[in-house]
SELUM-442230 format. One record per residue (C-alpha): residue number from 1; x, z, y. Coordinates in Angstrom, 3 decimals. Each point is the difference from the previous one (the first is absolute). Example, Ala and Ser with C-alpha at 12.3 -4.5 7.8 and 13.67 -1.06 7.14 Angstrom:
<atoms>
<1,<12.300,7.800,-4.500>>
<2,<1.370,-0.660,3.440>>
</atoms>
This chain:
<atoms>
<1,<2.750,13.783,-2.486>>
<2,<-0.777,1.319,3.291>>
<3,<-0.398,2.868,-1.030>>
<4,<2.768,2.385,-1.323>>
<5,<1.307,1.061,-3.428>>
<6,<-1.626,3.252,0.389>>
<7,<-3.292,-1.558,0.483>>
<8,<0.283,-1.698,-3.299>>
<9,<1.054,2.889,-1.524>>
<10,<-3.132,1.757,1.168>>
<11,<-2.138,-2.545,-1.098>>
<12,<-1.786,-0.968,-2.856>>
<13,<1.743,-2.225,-0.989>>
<14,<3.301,1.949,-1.036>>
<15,<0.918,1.593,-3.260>>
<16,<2.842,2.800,0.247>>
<17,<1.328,-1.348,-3.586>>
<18,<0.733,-3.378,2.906>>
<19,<4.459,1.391,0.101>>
<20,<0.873,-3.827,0.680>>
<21,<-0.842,-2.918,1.649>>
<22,<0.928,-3.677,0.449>>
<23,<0.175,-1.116,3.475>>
<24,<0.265,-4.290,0.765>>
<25,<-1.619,-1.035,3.450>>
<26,<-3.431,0.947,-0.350>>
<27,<-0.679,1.060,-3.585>>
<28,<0.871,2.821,-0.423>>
<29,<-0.084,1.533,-3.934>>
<30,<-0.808,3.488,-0.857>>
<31,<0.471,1.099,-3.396>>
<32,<1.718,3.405,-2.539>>
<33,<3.236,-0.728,-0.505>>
<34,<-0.828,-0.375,-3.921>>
<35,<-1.924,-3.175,1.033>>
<36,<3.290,-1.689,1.859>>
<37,<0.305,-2.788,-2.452>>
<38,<-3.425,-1.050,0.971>>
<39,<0.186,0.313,3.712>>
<40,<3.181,-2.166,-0.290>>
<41,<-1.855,-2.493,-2.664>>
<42,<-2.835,-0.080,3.295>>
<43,<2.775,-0.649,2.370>>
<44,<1.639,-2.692,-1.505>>
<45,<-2.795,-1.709,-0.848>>
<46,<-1.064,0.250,3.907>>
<47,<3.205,-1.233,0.584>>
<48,<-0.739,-3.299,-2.443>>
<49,<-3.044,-0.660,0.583>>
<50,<-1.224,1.069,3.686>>
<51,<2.912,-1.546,1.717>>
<52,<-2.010,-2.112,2.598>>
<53,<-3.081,3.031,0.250>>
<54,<3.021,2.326,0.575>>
<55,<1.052,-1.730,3.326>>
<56,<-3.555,0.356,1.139>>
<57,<-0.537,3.177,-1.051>>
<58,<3.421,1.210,1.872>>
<59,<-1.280,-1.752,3.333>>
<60,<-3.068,1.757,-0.312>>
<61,<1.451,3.904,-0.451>>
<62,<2.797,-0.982,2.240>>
<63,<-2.935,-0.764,2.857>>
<64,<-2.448,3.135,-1.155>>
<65,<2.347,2.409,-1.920>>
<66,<-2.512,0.162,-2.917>>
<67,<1.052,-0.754,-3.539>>
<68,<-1.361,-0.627,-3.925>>
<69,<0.101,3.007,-1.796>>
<70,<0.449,-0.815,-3.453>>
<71,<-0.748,3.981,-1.883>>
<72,<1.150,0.284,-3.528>>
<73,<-2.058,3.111,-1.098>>
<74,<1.624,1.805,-2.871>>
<75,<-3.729,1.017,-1.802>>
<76,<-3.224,-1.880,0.396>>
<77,<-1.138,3.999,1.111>>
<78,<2.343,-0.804,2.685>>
<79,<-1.372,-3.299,0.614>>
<80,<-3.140,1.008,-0.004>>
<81,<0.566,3.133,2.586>>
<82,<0.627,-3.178,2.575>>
<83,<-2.124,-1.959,-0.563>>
<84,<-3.520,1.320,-0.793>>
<85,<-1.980,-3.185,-0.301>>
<86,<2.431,-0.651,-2.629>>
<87,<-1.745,1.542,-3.071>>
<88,<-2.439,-2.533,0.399>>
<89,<2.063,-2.575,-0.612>>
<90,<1.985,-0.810,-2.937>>
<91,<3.296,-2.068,1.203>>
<92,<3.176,1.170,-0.027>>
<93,<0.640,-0.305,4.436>>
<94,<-1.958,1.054,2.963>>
<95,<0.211,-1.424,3.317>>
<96,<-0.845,1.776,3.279>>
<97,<0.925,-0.594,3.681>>
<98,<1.272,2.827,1.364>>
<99,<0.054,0.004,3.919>>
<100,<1.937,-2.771,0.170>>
<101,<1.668,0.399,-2.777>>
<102,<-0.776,-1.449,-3.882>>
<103,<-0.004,2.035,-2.438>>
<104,<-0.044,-1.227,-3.534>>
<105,<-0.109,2.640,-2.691>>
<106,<1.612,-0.613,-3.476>>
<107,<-2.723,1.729,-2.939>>
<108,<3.017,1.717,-1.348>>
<109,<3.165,-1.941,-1.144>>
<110,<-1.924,-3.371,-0.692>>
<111,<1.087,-2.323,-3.081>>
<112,<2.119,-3.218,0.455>>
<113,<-3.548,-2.033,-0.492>>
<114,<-1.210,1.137,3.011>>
<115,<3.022,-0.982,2.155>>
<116,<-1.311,-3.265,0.879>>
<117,<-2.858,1.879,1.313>>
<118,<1.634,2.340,2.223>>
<119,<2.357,-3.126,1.366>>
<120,<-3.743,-1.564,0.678>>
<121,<-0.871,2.688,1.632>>
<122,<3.447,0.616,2.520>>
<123,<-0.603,-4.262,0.213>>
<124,<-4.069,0.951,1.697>>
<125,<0.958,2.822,1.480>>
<126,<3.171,-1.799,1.646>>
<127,<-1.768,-3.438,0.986>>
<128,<-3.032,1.812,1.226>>
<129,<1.675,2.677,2.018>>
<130,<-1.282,0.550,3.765>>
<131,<1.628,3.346,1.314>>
<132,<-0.711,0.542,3.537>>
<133,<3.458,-0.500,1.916>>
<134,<1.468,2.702,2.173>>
<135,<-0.644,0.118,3.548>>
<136,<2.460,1.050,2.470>>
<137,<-0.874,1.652,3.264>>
<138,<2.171,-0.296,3.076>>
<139,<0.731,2.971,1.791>>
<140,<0.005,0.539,3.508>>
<141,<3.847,0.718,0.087>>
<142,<0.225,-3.772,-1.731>>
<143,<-1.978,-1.871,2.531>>
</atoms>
């Protein structure tokens, strides 16, 4: 992400219940500590099954500094808050770009049936990926 920490912590995106985080390349997992065992199920399941969108996906931030936000909301309230367009819709994930970023926001801690979906999801949101790279400026003193 381009932008910093504190940005995302002033956007809408954040939920002050968010006390941990899982950080591998460019996802990046937000989630209440009480909801570790799922952030780690989500991590190792990234790890198993988005091996080859991984190395893409880490070119990519590597050349833009974005990243995949992957938001485990601890309430759908909380969900909701985020992501208003949301209550119109009855599945259990969101997904929203976010400057460059992707965010993808978790309805709550979400069952083990709708893993596949959420790996589905990271899979699209991996392949299909386009943030704009970083451009660095030469300054006078350089040239």
């Amino acid at each position: 992400m381009r932008s910093s920490y504190t940005t995302l912590m002033q956007s809408k995106y954040f939920n002050p219940a968010f006390n941990s985080a899982i950080f591998d390349g460019p996802v990046r997992i937000y989630f209440a500590q009480f909801h570790e065992a799922l952030a780690l199920k989500i991590y190792f399941l990234i790890q198993q099954k988005l091996t080859a969108e991984m190395v893409k996906a880490k070119d990519a931030s590597k050349a833009s500094g974005a990243n995949i936000l992957v938001m485990i909301y601890p309430t759908e309230d909380s969900f909701l808050l985020s992501f208003e367009d949301a209550a119109k819709h009855i599945g259990p994930l969101e997904v929203e770009k976010w400057h460059d970023d992707v965010v993808i926001g978790l309805r709550g801690p979400i069952e083990d049936e709708n893993l596949d979906l959420l790996v589905e999801t990271l899979r699209l949101t991996m392949e299909n990926w386009r943030p704009a790279p970083v451009v660095r400026t030469t300054s006078p003193a350089e040239v």
